[in-house]
C-alpha positions as CSV (number, residue, x, y, z in Angstrom):
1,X,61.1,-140.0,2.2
2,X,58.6,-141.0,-0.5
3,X,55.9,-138.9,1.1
4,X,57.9,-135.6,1.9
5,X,58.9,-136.0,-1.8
6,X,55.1,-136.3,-3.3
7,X,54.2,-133.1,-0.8
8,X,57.1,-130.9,-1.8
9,X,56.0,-131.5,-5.6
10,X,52.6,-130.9,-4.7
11,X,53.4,-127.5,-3.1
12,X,56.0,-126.5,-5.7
13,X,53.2,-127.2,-8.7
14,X,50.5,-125.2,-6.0
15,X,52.6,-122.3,-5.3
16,X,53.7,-122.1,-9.3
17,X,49.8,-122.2,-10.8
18,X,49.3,-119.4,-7.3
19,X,52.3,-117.6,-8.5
20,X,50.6,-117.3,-12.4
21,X,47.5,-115.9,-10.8
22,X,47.7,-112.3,-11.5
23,X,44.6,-111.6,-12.6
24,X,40.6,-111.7,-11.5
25,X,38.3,-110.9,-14.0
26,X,35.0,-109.6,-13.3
27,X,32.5,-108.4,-15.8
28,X,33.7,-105.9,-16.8
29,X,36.4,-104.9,-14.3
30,X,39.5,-107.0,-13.8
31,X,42.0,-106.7,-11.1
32,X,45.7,-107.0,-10.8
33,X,46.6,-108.2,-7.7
34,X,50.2,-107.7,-8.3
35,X,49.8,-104.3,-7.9
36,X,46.0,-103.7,-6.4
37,X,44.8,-102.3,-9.3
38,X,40.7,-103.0,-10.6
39,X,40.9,-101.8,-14.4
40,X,37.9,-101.0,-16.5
41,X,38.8,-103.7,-19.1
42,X,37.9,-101.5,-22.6
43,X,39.0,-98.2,-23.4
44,X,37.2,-95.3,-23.2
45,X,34.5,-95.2,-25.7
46,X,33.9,-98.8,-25.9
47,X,31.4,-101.3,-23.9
48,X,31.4,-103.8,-22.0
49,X,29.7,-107.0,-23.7
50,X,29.0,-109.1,-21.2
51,X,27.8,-112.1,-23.5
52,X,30.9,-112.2,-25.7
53,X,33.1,-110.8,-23.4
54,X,34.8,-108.4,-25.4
55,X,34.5,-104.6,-25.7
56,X,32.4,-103.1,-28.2
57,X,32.4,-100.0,-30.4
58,X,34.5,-97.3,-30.9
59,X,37.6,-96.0,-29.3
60,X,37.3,-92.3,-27.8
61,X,40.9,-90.3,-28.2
62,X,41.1,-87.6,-25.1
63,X,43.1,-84.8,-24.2
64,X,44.3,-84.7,-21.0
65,X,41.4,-81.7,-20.2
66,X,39.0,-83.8,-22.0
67,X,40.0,-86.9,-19.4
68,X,38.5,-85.2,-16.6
69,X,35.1,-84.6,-17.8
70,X,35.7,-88.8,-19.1
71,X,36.6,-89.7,-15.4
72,X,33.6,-87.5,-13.9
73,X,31.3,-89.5,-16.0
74,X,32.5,-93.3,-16.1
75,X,32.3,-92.5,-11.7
76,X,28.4,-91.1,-12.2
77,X,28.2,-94.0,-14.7
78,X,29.3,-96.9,-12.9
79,X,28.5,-95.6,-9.2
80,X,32.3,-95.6,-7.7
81,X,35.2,-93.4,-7.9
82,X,37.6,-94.0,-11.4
83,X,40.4,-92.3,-12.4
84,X,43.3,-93.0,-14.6
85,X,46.1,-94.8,-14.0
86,X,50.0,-94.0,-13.3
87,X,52.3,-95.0,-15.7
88,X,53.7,-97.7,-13.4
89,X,50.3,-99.4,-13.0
90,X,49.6,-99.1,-16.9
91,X,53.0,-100.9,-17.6
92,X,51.7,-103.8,-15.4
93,X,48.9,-104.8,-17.7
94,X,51.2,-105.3,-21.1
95,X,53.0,-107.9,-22.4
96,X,56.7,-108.0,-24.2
97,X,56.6,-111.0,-25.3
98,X,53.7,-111.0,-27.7
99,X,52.7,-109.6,-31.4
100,X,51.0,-106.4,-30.8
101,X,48.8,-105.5,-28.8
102,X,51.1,-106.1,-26.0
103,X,48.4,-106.3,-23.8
104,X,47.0,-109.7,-21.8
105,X,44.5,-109.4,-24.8
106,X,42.1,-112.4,-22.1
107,X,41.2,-109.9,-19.6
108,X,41.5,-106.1,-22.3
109,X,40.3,-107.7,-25.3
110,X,40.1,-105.1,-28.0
111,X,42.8,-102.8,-27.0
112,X,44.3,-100.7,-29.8
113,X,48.1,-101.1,-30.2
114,X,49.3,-97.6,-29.6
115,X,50.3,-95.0,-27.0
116,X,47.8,-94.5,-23.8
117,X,47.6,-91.7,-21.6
118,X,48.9,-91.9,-17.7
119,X,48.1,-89.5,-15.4
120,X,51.9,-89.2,-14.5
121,X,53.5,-85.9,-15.9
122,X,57.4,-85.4,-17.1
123,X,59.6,-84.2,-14.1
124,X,61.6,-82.5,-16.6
125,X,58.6,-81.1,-18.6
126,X,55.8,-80.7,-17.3
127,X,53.9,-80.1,-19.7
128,X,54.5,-83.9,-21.2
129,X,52.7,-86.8,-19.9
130,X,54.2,-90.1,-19.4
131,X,51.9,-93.0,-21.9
132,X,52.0,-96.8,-22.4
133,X,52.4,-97.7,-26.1
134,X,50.9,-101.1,-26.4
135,X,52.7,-101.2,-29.8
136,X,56.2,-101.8,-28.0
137,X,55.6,-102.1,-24.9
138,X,57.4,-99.6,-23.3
139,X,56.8,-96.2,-21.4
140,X,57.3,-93.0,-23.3
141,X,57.2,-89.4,-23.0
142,X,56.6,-87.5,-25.6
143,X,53.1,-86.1,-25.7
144,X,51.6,-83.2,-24.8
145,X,48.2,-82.6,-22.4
146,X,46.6,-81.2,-25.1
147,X,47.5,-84.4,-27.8
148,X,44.4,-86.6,-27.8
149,X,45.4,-90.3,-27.2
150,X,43.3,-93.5,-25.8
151,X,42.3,-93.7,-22.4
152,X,42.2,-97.0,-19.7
153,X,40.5,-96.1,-16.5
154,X,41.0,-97.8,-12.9
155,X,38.8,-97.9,-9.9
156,X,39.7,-95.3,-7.3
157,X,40.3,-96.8,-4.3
C-alpha cells in the first residue's frame, strides 16, 4: 500500500510539471504544442538576440497589403514557409492573468501591449480583421485591412 501510494504521487507530480509544458523555445522560434504552432518570438521589425535572448529594435506597424510583402520576406529570410497567424492561435500565446503585456513575456520578450493583426477576417464585415490586444487580452474586431498594427508571424507548416 505504501509503494502504490509513493508511485501514484510520483505520477500525479510527473503528469502536473508534463501538463505545464506548453512551450519549446528555440532560438528564436518557440513552439506551442498545445496548439502546434512554431512562432517567430519578436514582432515584425525586431531581431532575434541570441545572446540576451530578447528581441531587439524597433517594431514595424503593417497594413494587412503591407503583411504580404512582410511574410514573402521573413520566408526568403529565414529559408521556410511563414505566415501569420489566426486569431485562435494568437489568443493561445497571451496571458490574463498578468500586468500588461499579456503575453508569456519568457518565450516573446519585448512584445508591445496593444492590438496585433490575425489573418482571420469579420464574417460579418469583411473588410475588418480579427487582432489580439495584448493590452487586455482579448480578441477584437474593429480594424480595418488598411489600419497599420503590429505583426507576429508563425511557421507555415
Amino acid at each position: 500500500m505504501k509503494h502504490a501510494s509513493l508511485l501514484l504521487l510520483i505520477f500525479s507530480i510527473g503528469f502536473a510539471l508534463s501538463a505545464n509544458a506548453q512551450f519549446f523555445e528555440e532560438d528564436h522560434l518557440v513552439t506551442d504544442v498545445r496548439s502546434n504552432v512554431t512562432w517567430l518570438r519578436c514582432s515584425v521589425g525586431q531581431t532575434w538576440d541570441l545572446e540576451d535572448k530578447t528581441c531587439d529594435g524597433s517594431i514595424v506597424k503593417l497594413n494587412h497589403d503591407q503583411i504580404k510583402n512582410a511574410i514573402e520576406q521573413a520566408s526568403n529570410q529565414l529559408g521556410g514557409r511563414v505566415a501569420i497567424t489566426n486569431a485562435r492561435g494568437a489568443r493561445g500565446i497571451g496571458m490574463r492573468d498578468v500586468r500588461p503585456p499579456k503575453v508569456k513575456q519568457k518565450y516573446f520578450p519585448n512584445i508591445s501591449p496593444e492590438a496585433y493583426w490575425t489573418s482571420k477576417p469579420n464574417f460579418w464585415n469583411r473588410k475588418m480583421y480579427w487582432t489580439v490586444n495584448f493590452m487586455t487580452g482579448h480578441k477584437y474586431s474593429r480594424f480595418f485591412a488598411y489600419q497599420e498594427l503590429p505583426v507576429l508571424l508563425v511557421r507555415d507548416r
